[in-house]
N, C-alpha and C positions, 0 to 999 in steps of 0.2 A: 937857697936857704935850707935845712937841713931841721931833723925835728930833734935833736940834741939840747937844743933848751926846754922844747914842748914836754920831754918825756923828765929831765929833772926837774921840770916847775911839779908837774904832776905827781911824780916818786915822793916828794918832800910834801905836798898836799895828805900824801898816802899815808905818810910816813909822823905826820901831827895827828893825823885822824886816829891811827893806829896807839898814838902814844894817850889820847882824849881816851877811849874807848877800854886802855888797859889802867889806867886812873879810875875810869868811873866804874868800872869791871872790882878794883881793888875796893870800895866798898860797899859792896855787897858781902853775902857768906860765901866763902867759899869751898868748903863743904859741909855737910849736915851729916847727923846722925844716921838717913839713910844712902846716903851718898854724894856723887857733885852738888855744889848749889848754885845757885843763877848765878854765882861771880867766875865760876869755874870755866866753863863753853867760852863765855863772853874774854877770859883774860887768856887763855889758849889762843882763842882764833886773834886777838888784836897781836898776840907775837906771832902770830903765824904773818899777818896783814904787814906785820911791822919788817918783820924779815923782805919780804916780798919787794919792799916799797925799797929796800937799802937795794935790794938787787937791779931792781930797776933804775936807781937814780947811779948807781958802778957803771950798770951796763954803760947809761945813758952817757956818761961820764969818760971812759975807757972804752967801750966802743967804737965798731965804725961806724961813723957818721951816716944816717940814712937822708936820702931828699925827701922834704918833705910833698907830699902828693899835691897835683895841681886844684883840685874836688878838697883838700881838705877845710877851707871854708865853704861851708851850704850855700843854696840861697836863700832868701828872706822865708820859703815854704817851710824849711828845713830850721830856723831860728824859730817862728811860730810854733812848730810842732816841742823845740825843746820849750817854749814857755808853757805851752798847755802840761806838759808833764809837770814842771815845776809849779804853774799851777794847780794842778790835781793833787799834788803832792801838799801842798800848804794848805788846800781843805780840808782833805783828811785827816792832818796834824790837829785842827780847828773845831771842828764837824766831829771829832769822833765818839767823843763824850756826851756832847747836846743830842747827838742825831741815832748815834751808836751804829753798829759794827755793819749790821746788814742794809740799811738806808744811806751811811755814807758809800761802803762800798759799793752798791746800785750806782748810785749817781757818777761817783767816779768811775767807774766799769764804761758806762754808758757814754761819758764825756769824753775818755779815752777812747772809745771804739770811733766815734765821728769826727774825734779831733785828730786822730792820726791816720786815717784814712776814709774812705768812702765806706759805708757797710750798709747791707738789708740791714732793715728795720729791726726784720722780724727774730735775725740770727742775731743781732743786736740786744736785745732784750732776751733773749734766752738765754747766751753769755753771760750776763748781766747778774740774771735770778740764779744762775746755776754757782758765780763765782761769788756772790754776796749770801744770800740764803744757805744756796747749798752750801758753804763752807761755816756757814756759820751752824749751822745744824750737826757737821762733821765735830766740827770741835766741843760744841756743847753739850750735843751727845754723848757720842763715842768717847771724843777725848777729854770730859768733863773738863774744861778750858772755858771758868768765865772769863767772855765778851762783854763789852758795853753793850747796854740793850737801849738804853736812848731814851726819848719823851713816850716811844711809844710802846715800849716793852719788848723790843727785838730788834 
């Protein structure tokens, strides 16, 4: 078996996302009186995404056929670990408005550090505060970048 279909199912997955992204990219403004505006980044990089994903599904297509690796189904450790991200991913989607920016990303920090592997505790929770607070601090700050602040005001 070979991954020649794996990589065009994938390219064409790339290659809708890339076409969503430069739709919803289209409206927005796309530039403002002082320069790009949020539709500009976002419709550049989906042709950028969009090109990418046509090259891969050529390659895929016109290429030599590669084998596919015997390891590339996980075991059941390696399926769990992708739900917990996809998990943690749909909380955060959920969570982020009620809970806001620096309590959701705590929990997800900390859910992620034990759900993908073993970790201190203690280096656990300092990641944690440093990747949720501290970044929220960064952007509120410095980069005047309002955040959700939540029920509890941060």
């Amino acid at each position: 078996m070979t991954m020649r279909r794996t990589y065009q199912i994938t390219g064409t997955i790339f290659l809708f996302f890339a076409a969503f992204i430069a739709y919803e990219s289209l409206k927005l403004r796309y530039y403002t009186p002082l320069g790009p505006g949020p539709g500009f980044f976002s419709f550049w990089l989906s042709l950028i995404f969009g090109g990418l994903a046509i090259i891969m599904i050529l390659q895929a297509t016109f290429g030599r056929p590669e084998p596919m690796p015997e390891d590339f189904f996980t075991d059941r450790i390696g399926y769990l670990r992708i739900g917990a991200v996809i998990l943690a991913l749909a909380f955060t989607v959920y969570m982020f408005e009620p809970l806001g920016f620096c309590l959701t990303m705590f929990s997800v920090c900390m859910f992620l550090l034990f759900a993908l592997g073993r970790q201190n505790i203690i280096i656990s929770l300092l990641v944690s505060l440093a990747s949720s607070f501290g970044a929220f601090y960064a952007f509120d700050h410095w980069l005047k970048v309002p955040l959700p602040r939540g029920i509890l005001g941060f």
